[in-house]
TIVO-2410 file (N, C-alpha, C; in nm, 3 decimals):
# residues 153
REC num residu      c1      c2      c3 atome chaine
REC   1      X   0.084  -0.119   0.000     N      A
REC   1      X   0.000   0.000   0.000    CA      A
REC   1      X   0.088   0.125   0.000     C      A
REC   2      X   0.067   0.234  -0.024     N      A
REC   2      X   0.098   0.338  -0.050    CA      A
REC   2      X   0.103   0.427   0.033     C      A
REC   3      X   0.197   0.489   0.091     N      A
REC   3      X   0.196   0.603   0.202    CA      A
REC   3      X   0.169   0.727   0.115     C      A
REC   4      X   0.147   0.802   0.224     N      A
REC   4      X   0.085   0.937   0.225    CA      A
REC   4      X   0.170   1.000   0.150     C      A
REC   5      X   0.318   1.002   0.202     N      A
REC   5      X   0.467   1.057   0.151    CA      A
REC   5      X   0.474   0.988   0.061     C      A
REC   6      X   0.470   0.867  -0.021     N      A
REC   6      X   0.525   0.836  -0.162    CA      A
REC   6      X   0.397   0.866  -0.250     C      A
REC   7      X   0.288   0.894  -0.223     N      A
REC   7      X   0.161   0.962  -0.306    CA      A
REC   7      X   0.232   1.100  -0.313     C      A
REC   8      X   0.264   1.177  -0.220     N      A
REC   8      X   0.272   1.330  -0.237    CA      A
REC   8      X   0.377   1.316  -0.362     C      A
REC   9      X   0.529   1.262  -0.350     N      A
REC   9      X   0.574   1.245  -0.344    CA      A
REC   9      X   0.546   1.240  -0.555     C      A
REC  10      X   0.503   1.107  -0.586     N      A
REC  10      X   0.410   1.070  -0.703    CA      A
REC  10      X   0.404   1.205  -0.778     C      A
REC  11      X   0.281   1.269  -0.645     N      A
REC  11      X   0.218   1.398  -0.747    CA      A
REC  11      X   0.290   1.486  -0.755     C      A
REC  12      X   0.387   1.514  -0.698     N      A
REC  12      X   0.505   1.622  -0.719    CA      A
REC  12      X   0.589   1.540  -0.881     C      A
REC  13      X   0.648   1.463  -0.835     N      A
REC  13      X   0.694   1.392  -1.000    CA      A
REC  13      X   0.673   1.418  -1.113     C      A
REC  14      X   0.511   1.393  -1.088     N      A
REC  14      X   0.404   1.403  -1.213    CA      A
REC  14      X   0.442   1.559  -1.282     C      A
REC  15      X   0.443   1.643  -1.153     N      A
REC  15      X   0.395   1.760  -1.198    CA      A
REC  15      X   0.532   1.833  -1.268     C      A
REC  16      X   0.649   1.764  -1.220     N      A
REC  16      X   0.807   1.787  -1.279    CA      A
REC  16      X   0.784   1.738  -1.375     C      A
REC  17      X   0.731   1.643  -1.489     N      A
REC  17      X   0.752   1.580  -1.616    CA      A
REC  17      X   0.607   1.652  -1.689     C      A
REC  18      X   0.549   1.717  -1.659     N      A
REC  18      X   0.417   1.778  -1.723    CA      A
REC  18      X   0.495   1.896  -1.749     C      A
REC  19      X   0.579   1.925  -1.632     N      A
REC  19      X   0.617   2.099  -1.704    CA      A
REC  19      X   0.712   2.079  -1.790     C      A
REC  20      X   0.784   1.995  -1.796     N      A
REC  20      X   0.931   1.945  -1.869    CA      A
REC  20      X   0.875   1.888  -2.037     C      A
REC  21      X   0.726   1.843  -2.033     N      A
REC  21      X   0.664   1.856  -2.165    CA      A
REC  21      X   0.589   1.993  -2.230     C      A
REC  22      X   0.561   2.082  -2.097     N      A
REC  22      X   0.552   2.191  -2.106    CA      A
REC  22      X   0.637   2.275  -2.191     C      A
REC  23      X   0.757   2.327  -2.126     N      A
REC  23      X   0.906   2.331  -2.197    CA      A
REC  23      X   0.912   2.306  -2.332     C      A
REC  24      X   0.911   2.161  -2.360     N      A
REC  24      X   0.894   2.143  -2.483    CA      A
REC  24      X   0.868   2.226  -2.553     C      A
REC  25      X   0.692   2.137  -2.543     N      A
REC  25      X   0.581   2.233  -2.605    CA      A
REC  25      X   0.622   2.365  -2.664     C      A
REC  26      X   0.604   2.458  -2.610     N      A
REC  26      X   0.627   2.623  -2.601    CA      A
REC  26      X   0.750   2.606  -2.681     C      A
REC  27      X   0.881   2.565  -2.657     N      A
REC  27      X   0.979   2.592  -2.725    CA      A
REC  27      X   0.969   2.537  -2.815     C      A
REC  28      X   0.945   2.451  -2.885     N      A
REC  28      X   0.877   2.391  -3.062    CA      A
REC  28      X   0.788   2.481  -3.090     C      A
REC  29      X   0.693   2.528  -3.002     N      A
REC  29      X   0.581   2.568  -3.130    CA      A
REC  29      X   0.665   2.743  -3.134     C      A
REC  30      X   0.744   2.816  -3.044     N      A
REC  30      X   0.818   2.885  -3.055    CA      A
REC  30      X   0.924   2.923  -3.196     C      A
REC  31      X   0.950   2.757  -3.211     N      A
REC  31      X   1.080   2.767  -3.340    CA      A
REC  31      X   0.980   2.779  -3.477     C      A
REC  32      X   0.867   2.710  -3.469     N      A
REC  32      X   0.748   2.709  -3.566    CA      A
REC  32      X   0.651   2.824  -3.623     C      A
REC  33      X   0.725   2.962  -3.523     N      A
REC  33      X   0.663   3.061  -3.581    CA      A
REC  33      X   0.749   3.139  -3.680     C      A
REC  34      X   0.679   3.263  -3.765     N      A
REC  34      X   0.731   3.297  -3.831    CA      A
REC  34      X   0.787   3.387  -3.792     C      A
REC  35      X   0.882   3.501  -3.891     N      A
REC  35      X   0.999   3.575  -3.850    CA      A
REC  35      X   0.923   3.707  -3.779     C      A
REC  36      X   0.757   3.749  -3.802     N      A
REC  36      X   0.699   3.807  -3.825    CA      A
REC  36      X   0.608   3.811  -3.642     C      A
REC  37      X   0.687   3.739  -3.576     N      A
REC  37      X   0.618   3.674  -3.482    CA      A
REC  37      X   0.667   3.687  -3.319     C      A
REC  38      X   0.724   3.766  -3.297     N      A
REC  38      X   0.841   3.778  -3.162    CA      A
REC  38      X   0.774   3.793  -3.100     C      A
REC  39      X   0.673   3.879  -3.072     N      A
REC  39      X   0.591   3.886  -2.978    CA      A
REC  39      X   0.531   3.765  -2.927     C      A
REC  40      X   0.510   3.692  -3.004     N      A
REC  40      X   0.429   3.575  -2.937    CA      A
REC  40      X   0.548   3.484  -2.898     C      A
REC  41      X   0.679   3.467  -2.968     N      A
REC  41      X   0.780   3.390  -2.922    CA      A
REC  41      X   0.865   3.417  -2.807     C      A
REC  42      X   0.823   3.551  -2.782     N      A
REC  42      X   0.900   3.600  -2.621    CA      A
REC  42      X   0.743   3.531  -2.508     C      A
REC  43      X   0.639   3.526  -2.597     N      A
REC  43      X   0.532   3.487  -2.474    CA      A
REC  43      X   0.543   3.315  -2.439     C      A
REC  44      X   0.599   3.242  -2.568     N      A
REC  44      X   0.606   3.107  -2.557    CA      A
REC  44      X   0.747   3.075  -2.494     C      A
REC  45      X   0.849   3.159  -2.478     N      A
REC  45      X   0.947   3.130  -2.444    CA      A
REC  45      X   0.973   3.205  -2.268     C      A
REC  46      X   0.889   3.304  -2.213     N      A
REC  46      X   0.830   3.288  -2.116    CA      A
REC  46      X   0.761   3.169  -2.022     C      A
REC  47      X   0.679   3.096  -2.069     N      A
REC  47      X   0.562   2.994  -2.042    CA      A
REC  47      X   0.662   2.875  -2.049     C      A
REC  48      X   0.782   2.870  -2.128     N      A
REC  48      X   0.890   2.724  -2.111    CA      A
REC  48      X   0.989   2.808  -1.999     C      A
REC  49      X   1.018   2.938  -1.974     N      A
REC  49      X   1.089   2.959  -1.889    CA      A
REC  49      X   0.998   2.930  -1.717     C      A
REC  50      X   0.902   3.004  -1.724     N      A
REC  50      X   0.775   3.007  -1.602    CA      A
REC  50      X   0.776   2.814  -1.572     C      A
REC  51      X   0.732   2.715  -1.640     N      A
REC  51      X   0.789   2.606  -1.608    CA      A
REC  51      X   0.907   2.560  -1.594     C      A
REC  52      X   1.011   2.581  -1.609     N      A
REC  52      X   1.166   2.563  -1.542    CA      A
REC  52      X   1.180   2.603  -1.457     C      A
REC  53      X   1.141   2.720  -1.387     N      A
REC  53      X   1.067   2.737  -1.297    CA      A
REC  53      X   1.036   2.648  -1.186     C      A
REC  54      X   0.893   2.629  -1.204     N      A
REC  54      X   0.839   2.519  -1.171    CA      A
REC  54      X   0.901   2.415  -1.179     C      A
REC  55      X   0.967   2.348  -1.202     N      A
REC  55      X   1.053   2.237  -1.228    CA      A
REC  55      X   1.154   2.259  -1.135     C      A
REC  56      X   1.207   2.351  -1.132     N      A
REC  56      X   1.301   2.402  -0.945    CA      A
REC  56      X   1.269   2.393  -0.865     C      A
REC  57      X   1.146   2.440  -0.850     N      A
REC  57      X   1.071   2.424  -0.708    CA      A
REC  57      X   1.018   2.307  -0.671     C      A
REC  58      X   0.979   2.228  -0.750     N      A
REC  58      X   0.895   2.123  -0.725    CA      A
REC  58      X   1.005   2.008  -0.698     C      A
REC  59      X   1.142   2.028  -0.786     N      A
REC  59      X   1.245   1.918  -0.762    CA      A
REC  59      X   1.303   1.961  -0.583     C      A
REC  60      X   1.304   2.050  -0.558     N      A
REC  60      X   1.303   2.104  -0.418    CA      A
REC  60      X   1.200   2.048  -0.301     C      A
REC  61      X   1.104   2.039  -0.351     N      A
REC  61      X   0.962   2.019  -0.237    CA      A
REC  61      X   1.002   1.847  -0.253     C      A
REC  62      X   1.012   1.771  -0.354     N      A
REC  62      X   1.069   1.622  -0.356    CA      A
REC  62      X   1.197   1.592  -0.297     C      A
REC  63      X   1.285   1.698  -0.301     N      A
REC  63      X   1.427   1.658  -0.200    CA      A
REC  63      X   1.391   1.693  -0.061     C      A
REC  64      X   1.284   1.764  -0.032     N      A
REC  64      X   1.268   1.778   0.149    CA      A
REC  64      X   1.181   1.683   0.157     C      A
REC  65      X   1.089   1.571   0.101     N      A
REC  65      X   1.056   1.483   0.148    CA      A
REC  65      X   1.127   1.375   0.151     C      A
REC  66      X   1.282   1.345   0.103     N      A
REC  66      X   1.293   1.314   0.116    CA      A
REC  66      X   1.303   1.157   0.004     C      A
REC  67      X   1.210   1.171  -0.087     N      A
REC  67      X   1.174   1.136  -0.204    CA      A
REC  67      X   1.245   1.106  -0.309     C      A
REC  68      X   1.216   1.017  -0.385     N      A
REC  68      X   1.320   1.006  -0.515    CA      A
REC  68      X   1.289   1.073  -0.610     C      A
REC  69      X   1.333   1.142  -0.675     N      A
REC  69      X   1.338   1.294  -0.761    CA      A
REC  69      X   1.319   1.177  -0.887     C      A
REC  70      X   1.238   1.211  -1.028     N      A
REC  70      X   1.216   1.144  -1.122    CA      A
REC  70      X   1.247   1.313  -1.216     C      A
REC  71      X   1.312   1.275  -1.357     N      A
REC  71      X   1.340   1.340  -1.401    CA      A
REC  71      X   1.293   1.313  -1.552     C      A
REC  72      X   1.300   1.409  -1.647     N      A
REC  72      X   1.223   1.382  -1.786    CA      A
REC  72      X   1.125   1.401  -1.788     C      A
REC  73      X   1.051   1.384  -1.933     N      A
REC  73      X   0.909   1.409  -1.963    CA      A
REC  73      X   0.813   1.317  -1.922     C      A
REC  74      X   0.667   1.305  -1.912     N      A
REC  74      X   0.582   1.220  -1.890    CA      A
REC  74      X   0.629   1.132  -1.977     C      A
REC  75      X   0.590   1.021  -1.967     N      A
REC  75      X   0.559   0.914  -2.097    CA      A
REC  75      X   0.427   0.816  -2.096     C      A
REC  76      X   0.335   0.919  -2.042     N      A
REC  76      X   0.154   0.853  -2.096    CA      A
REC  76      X   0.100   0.992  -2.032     C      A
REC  77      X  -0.018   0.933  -1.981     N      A
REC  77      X  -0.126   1.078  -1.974    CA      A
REC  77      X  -0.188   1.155  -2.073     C      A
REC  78      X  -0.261   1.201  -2.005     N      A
REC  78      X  -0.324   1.330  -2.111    CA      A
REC  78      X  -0.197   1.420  -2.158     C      A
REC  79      X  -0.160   1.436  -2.062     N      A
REC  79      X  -0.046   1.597  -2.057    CA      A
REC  79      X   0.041   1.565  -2.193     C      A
REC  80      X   0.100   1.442  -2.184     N      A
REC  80      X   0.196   1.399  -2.261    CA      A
REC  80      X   0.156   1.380  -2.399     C      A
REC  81      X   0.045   1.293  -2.439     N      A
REC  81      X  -0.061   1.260  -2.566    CA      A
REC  81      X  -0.058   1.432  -2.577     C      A
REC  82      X  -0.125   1.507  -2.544     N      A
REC  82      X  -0.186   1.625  -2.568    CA      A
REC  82      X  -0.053   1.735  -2.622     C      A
REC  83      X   0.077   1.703  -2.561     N      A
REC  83      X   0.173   1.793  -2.646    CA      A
REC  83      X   0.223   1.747  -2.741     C      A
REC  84      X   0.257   1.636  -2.709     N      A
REC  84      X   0.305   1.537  -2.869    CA      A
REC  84      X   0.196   1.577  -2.933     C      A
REC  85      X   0.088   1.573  -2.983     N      A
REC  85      X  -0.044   1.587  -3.037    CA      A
REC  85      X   0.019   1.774  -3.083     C      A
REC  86      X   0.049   1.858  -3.012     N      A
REC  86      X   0.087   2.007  -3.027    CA      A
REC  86      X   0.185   2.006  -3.139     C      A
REC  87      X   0.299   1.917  -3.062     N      A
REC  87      X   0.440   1.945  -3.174    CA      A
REC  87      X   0.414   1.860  -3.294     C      A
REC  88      X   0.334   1.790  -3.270     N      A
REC  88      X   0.312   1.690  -3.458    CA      A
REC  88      X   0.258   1.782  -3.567     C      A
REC  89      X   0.131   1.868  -3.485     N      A
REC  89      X   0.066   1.906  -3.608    CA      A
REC  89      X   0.062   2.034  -3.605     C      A
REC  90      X   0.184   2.180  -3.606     N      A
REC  90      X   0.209   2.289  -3.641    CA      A
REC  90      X   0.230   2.279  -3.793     C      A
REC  91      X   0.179   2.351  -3.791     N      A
REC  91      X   0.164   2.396  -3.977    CA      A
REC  91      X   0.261   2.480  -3.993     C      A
REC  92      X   0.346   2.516  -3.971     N      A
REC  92      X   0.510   2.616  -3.986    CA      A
REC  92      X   0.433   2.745  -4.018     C      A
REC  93      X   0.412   2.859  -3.876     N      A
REC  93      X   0.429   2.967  -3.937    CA      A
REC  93      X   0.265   3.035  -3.931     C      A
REC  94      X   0.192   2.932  -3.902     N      A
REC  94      X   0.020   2.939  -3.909    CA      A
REC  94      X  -0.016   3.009  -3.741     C      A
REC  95      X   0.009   3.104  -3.717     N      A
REC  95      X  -0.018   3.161  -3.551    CA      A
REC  95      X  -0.136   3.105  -3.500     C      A
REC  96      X  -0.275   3.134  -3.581     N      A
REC  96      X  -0.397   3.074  -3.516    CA      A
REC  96      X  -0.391   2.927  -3.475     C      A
REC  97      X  -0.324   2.849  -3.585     N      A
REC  97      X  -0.346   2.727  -3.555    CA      A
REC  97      X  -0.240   2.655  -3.454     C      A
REC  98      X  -0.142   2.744  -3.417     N      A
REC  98      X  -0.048   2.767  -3.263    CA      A
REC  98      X  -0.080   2.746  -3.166     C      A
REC  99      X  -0.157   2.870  -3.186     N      A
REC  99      X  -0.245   2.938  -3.088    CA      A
REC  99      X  -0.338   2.785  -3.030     C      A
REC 100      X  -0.387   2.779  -3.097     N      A
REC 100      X  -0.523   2.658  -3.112    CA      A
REC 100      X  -0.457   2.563  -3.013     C      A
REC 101      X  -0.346   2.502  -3.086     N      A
REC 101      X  -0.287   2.386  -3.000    CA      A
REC 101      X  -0.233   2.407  -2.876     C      A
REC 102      X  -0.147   2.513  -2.866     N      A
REC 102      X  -0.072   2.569  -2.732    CA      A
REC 102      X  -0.226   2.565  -2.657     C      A
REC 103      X  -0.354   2.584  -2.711     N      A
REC 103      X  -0.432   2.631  -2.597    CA      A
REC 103      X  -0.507   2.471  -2.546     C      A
REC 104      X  -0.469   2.398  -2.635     N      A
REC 104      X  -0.506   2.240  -2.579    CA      A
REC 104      X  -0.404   2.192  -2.499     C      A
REC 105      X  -0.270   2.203  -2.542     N      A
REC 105      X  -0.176   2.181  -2.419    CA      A
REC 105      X  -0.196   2.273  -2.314     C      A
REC 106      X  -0.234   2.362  -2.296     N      A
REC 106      X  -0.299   2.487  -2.152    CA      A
REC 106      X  -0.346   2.352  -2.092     C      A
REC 107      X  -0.494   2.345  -2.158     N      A
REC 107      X  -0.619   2.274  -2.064    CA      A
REC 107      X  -0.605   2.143  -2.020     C      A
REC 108      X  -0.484   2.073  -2.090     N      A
REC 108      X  -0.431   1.939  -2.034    CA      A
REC 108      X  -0.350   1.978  -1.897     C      A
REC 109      X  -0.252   2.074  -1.902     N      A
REC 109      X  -0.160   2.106  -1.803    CA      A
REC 109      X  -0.280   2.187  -1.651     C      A
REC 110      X  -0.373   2.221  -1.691     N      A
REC 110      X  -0.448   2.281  -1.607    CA      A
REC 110      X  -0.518   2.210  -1.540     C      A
REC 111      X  -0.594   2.078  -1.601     N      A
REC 111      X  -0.623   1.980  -1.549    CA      A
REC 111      X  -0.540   1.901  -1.489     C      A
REC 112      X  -0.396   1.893  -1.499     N      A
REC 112      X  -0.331   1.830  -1.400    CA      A
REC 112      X  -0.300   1.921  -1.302     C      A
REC 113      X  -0.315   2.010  -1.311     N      A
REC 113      X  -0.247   2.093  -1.193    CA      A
REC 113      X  -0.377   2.057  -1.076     C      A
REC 114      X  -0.528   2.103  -1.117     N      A
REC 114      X  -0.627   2.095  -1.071    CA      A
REC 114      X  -0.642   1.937  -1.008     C      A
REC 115      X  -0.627   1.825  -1.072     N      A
REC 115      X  -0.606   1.691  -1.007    CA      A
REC 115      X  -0.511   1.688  -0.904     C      A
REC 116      X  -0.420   1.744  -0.921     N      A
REC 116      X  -0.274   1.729  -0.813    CA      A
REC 116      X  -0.327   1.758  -0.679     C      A
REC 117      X  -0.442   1.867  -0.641     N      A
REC 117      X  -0.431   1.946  -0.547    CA      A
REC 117      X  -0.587   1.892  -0.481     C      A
REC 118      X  -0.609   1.772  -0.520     N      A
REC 118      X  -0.755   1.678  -0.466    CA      A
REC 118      X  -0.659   1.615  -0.327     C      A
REC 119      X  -0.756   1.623  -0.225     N      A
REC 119      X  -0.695   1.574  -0.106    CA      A
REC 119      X  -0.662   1.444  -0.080     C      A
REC 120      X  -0.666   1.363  -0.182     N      A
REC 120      X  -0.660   1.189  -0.160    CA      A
REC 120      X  -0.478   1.223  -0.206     C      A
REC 121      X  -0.441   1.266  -0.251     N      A
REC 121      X  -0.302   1.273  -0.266    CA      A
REC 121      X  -0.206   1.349  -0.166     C      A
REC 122      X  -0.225   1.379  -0.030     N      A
REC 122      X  -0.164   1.347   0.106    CA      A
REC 122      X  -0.067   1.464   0.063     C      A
REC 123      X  -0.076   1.592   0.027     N      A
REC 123      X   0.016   1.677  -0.015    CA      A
REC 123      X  -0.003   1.759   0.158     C      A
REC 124      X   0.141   1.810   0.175     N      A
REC 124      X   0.140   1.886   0.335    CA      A
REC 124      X   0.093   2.022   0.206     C      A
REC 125      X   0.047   2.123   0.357     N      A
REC 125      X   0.010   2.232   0.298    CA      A
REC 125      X   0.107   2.337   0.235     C      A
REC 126      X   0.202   2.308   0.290     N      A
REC 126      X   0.316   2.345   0.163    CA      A
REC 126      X   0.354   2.311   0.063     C      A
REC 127      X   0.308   2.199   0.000     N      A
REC 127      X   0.347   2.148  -0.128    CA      A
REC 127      X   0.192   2.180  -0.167     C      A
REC 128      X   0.078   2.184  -0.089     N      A
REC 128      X  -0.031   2.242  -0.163    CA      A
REC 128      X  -0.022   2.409  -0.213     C      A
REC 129      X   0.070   2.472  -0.147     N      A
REC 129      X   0.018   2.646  -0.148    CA      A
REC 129      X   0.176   2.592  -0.261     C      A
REC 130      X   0.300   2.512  -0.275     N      A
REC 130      X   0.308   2.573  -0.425    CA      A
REC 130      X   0.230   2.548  -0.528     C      A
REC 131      X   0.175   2.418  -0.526     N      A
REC 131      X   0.135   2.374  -0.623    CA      A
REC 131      X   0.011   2.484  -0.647     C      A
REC 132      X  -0.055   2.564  -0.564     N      A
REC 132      X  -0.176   2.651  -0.582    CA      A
REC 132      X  -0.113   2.786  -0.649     C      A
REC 133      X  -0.017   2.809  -0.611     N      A
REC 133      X   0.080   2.933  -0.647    CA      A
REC 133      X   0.110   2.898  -0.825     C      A
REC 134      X   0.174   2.777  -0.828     N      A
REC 134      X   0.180   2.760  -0.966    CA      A
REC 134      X   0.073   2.728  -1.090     C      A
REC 135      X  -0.040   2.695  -0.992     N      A
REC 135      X  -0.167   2.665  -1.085    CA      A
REC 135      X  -0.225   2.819  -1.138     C      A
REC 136      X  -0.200   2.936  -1.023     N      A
REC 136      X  -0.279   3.028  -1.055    CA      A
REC 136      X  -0.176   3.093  -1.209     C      A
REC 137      X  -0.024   3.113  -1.211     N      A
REC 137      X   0.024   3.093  -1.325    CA      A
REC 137      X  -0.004   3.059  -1.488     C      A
REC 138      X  -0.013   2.851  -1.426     N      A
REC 138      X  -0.090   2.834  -1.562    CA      A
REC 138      X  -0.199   2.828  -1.573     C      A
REC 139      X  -0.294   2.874  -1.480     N      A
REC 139      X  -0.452   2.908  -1.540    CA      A
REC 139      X  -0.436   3.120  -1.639     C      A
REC 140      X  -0.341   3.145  -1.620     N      A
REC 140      X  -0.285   3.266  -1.651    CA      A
REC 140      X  -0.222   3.242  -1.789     C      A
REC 141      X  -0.154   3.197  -1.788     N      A
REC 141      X  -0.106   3.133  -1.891    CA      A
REC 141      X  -0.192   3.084  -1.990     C      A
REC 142      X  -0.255   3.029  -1.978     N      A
REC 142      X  -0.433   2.949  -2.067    CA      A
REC 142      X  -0.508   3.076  -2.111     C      A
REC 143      X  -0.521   3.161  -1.985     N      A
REC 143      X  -0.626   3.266  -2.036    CA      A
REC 143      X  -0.535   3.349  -2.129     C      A
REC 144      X  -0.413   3.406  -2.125     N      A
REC 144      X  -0.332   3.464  -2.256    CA      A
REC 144      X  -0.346   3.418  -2.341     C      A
REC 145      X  -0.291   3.266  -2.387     N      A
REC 145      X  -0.341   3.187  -2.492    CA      A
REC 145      X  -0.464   3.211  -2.576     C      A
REC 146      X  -0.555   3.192  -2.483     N      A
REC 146      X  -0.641   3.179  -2.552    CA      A
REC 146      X  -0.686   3.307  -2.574     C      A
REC 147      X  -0.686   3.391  -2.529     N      A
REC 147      X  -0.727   3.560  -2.563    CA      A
REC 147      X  -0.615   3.583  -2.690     C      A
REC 148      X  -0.515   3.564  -2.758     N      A
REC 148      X  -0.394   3.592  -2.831    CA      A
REC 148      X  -0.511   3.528  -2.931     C      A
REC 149      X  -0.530   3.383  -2.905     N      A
REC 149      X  -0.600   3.309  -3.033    CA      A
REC 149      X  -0.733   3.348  -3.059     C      A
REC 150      X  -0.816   3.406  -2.975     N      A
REC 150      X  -0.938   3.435  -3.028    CA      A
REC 150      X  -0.922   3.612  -3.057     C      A
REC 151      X  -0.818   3.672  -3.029     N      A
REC 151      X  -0.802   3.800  -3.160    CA      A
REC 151      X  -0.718   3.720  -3.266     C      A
REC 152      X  -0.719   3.667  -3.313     N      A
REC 152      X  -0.634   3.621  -3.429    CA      A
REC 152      X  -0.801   3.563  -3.565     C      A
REC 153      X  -0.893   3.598  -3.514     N      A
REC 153      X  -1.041   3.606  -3.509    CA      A
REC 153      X  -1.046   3.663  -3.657     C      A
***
């Protein structure tokens, strides 16, 4: 059975390889824009910096428990399907349809953030107030997105 500490422990992990596909994400669909496009590539290259980030802190909250630190990208989940799904199908250069996908990788990453922070996963209230600190971020992050893509209208 599963202790409290290797669940927290779990969901901290999780949430280091969601941002690390995060990263990704943003930095591909970043190289995929056109020359015409900086503005949005300083916002995608923000959103992979804002998760590295996150990826510090959270590898931090797993070394004070004590925990074995897991490193790399997901390899299943939504989070993971849902950016691979991002970086396959950029059309080189197409902003709306960027836009579009970056904003499906948002609502995957938002939904994990939002799962992480359900009380069956034994998080102390400090690994809850970062993980709440960093959700309010990428729910911030989602709403830019998607406001960028629906003026692109």
């Amino acid at each position: 059975m599963e202790t409290t500490t290797e669940k927290s422990v779990e969901v901290l992990n999780d949430l280091i390889e969601i941002n690390n596909d995060r990263i990704d994400g943003f930095t591909r669909a970043a190289k995929d824009l056109g020359e015409g496009d900086a503005d949005l590539k300083a916002v995608f290259e923000k959103f992979a910096s804002d998760s590295r980030q996150n990826v510090q802190e959270l590898s931090a909250a797993v070394g004070q428990t004590g925990g074995e630190l897991e490193t790399g990208n997901s390899v299943s989940g939504t989070i993971h399907r849902t950016w691979l799904d991002v970086k396959a199908t950029f059309t080189g250069h197409d902003r709306k349809a960027i836009l579009s996908e970056c904003e499906r990788g948002e609502d995957a990453i938002k939904k994990a953030y939002r799962d992480a922070l359900t009380e069956d996963n034994g998080l102390t209230s400090e690994h809850s107030s970062l993980i709440a600190t960093q959700q309010q971020a990428i729910n911030e992050g989602h709403d830019r997105i998607k406001a960028l893509r629906d003026a692109q209208a």
